[in-house]
N, CA, C and O atoms as a Tinker XYZ file with bonds, in Angstrom:
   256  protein
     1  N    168.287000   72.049000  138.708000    73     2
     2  CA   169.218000   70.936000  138.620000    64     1     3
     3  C    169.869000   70.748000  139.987000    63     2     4     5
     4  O    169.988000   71.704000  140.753000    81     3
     5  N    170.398000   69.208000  140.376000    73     3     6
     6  CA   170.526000   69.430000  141.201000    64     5     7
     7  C    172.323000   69.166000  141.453000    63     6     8     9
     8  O    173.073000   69.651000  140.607000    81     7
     9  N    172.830000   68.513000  142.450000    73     7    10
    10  CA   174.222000   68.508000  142.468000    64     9    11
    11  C    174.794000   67.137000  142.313000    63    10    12    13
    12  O    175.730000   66.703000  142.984000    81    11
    13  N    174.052000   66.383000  141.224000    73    11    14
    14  CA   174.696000   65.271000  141.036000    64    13    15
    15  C    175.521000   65.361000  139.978000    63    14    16    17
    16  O    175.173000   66.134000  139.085000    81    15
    17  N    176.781000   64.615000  139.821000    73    15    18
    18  CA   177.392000   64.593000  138.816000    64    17    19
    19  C    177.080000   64.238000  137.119000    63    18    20    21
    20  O    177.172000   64.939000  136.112000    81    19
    21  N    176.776000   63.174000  137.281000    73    19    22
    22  CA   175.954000   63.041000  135.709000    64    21    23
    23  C    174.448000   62.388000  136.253000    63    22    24    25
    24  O    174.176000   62.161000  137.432000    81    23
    25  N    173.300000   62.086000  134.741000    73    23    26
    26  CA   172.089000   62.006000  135.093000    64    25    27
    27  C    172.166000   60.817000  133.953000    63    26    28    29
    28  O    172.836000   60.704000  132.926000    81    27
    29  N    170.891000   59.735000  134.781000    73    27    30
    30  CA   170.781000   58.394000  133.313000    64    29    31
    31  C    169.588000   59.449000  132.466000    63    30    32    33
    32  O    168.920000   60.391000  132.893000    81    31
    33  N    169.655000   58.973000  131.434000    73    31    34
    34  CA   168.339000   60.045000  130.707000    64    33    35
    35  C    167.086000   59.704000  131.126000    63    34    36    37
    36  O    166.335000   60.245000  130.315000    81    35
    37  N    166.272000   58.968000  132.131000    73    35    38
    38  CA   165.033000   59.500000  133.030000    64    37    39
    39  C    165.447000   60.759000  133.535000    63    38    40    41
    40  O    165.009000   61.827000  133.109000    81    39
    41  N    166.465000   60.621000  134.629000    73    39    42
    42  CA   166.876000   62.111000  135.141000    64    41    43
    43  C    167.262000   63.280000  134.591000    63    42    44    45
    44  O    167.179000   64.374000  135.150000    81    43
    45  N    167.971000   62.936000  132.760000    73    43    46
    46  CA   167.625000   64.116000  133.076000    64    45    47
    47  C    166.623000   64.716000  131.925000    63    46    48    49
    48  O    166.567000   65.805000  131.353000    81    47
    49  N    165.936000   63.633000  131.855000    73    47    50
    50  CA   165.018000   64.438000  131.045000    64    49    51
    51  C    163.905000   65.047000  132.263000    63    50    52    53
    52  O    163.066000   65.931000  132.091000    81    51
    53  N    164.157000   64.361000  133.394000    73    51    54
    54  CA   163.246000   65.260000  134.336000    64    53    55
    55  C    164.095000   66.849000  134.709000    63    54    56    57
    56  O    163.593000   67.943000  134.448000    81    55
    57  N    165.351000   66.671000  135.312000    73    55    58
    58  CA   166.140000   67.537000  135.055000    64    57    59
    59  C    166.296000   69.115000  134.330000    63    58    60    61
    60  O    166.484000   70.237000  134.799000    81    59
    61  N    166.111000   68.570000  132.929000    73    59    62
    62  CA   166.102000   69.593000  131.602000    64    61    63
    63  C    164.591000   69.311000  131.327000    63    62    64    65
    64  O    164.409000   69.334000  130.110000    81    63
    65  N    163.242000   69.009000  132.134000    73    63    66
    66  CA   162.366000   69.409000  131.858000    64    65    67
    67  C    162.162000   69.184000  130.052000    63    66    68    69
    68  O    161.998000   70.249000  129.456000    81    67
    69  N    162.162000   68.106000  129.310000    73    67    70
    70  CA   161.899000   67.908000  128.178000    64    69    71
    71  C    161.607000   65.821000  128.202000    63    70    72    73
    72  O    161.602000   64.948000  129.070000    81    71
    73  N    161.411000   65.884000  126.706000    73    71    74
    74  CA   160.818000   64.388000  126.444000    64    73    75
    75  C    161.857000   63.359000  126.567000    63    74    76    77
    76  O    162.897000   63.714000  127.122000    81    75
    77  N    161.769000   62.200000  126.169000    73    75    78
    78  CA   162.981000   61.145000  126.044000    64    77    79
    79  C    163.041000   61.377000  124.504000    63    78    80    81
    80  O    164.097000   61.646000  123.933000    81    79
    81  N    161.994000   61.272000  123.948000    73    79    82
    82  CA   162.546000   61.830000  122.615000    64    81    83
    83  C    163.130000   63.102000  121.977000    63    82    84    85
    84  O    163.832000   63.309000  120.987000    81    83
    85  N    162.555000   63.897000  122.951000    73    83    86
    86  CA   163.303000   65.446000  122.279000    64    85    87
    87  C    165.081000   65.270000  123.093000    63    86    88    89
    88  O    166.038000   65.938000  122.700000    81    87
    89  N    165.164000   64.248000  124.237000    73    87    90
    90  CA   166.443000   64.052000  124.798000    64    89    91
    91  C    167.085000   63.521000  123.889000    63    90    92    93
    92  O    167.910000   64.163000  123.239000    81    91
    93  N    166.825000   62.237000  123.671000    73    91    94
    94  CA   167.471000   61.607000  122.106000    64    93    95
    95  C    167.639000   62.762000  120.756000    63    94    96    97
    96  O    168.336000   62.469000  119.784000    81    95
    97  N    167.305000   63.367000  120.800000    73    95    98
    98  CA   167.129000   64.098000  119.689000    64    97    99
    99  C    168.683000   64.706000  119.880000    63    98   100   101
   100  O    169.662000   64.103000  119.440000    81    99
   101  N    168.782000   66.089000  120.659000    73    99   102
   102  CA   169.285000   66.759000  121.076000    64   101   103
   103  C    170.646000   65.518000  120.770000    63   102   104   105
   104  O    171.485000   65.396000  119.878000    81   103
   105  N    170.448000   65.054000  121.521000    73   103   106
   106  CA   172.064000   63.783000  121.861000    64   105   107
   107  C    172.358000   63.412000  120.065000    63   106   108   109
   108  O    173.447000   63.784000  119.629000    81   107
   109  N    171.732000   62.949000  119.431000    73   107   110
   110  CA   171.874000   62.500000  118.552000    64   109   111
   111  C    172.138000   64.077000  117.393000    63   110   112   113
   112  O    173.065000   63.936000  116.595000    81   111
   113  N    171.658000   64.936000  117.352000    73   111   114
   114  CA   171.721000   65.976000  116.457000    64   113   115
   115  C    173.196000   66.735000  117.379000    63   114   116   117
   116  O    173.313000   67.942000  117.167000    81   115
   117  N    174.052000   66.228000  118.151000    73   115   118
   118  CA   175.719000   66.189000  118.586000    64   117   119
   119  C    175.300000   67.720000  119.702000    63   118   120   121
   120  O    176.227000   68.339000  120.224000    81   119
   121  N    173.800000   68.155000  119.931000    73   119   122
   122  CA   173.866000   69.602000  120.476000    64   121   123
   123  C    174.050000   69.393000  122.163000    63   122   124   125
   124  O    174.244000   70.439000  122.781000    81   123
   125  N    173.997000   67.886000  123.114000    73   123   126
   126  CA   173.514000   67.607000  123.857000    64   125   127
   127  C    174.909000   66.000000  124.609000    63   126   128   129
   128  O    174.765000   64.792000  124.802000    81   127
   129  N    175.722000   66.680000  124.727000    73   127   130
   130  CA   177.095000   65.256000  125.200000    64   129   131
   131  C    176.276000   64.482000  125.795000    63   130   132   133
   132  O    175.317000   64.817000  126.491000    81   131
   133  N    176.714000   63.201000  125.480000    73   131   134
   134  CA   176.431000   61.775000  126.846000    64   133   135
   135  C    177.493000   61.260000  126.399000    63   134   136   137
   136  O    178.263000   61.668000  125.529000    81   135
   137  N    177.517000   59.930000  127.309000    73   135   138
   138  CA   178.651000   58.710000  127.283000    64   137   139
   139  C    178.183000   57.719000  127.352000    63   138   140   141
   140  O    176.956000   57.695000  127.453000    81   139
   141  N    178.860000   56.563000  127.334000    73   139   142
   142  CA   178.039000   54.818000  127.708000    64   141   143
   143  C    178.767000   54.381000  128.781000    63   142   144   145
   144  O    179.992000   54.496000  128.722000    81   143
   145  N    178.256000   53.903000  129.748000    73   143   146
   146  CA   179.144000   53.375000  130.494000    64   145   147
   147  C    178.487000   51.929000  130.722000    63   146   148   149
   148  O    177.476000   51.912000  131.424000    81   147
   149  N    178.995000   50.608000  130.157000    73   147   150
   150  CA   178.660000   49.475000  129.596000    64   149   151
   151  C    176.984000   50.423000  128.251000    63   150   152   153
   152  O    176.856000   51.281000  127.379000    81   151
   153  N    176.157000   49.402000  129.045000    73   151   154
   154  CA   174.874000   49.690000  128.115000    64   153   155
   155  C    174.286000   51.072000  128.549000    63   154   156   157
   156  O    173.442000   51.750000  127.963000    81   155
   157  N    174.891000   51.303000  129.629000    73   155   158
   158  CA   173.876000   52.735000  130.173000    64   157   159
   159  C    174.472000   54.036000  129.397000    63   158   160   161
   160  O    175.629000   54.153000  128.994000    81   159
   161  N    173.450000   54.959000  129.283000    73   159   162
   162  CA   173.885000   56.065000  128.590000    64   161   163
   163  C    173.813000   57.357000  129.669000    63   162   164   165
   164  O    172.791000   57.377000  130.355000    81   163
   165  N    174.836000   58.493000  129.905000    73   163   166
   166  CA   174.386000   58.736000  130.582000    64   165   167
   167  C    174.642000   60.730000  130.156000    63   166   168   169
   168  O    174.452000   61.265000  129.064000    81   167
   169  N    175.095000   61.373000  131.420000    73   167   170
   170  CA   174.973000   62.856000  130.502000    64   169   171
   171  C    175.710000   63.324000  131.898000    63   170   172   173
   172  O    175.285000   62.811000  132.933000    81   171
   173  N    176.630000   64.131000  131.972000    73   171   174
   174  CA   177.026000   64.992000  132.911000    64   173   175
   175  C    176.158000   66.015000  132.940000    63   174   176   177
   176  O    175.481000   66.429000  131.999000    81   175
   177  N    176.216000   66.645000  134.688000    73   175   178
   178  CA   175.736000   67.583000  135.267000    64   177   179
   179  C    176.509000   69.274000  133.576000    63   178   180   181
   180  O    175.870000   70.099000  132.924000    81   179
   181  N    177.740000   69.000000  133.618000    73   179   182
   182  CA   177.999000   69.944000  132.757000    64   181   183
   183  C    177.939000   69.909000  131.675000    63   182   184   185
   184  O    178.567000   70.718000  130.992000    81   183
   185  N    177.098000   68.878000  131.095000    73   183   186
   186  CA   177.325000   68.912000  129.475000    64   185   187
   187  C    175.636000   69.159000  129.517000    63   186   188   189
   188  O    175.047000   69.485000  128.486000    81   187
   189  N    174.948000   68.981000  130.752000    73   187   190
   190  CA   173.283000   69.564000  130.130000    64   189   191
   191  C    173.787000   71.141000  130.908000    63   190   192   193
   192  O    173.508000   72.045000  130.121000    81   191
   193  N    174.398000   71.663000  132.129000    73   191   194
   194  CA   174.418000   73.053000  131.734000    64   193   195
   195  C    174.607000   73.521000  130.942000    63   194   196   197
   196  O    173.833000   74.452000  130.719000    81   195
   197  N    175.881000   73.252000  129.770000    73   195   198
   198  CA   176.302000   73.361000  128.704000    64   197   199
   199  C    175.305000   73.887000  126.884000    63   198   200   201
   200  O    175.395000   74.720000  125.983000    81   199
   201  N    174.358000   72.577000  127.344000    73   199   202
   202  CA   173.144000   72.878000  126.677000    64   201   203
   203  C    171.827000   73.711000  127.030000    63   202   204   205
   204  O    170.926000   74.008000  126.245000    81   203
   205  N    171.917000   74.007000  128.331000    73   203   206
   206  CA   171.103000   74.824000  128.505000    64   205   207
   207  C    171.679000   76.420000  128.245000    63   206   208   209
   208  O    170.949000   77.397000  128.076000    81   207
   209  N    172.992000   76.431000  128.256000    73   207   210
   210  CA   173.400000   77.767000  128.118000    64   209   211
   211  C    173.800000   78.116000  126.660000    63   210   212   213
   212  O    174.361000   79.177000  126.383000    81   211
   213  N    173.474000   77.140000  125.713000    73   211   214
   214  CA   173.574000   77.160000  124.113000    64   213   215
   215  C    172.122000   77.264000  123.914000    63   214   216   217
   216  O    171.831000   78.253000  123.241000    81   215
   217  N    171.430000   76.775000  124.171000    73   215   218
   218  CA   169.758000   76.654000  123.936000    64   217   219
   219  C    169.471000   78.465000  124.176000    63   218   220   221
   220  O    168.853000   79.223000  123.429000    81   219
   221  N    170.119000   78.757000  125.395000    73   219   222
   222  CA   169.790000   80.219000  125.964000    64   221   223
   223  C    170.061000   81.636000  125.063000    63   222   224   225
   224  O    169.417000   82.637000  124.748000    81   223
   225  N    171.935000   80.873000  124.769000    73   223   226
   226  CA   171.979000   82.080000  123.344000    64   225   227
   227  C    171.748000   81.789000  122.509000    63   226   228   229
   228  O    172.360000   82.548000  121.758000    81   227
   229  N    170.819000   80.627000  121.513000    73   227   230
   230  CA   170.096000   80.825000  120.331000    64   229   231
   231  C    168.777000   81.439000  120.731000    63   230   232   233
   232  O    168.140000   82.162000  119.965000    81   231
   233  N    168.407000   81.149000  121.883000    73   231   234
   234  CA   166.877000   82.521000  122.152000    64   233   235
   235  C    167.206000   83.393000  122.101000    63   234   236   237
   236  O    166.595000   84.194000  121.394000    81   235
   237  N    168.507000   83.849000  122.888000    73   235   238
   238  CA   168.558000   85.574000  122.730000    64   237   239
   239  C    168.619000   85.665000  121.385000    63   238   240   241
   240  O    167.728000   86.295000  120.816000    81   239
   241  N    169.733000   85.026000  120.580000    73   239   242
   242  CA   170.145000   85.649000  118.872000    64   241   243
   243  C    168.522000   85.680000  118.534000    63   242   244   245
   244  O    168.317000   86.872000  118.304000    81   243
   245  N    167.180000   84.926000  118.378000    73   243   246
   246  CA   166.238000   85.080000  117.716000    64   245   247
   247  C    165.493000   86.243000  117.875000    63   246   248   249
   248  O    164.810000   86.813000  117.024000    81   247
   249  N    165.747000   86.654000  119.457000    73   247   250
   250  CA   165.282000   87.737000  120.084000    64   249   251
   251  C    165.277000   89.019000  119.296000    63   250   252   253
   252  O    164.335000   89.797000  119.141000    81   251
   253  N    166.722000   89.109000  118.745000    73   251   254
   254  CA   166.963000   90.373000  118.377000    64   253   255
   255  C    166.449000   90.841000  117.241000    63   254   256
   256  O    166.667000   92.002000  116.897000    81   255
């Protein structure tokens, strides 16, 4: 990731390395923040760390 503040969802589904649909998903199932700003939707730099570091401890919990 890099040091931009938020990402439109092309970025960051390049970003977080996943689909536009598994992005929608995530956003829509509340695991994954965005905002609108007019029609654009967009996602802070900390709300996909956020999800990457929730995504991280449901692997470990399965791990065990």
């Amino acid at each position: 990731m890099t040091d931009e503040l938020t990402y439109s969802i092309d970025e960051a589904c390049k970003a977080l390395k996943v689909s536009k649909p598994t992005l929608y998903e995530e956003i829509n199932a509340g695991r994954l923040r965005s905002y609108l700003v007019g029609r654009r939707r967009l996602i802070s730099a900390k709300a996909a760390r956020e999800w990457i570091a929730a995504r991280e401890r449901e692997t470990a919990a399965l791990d065990r």
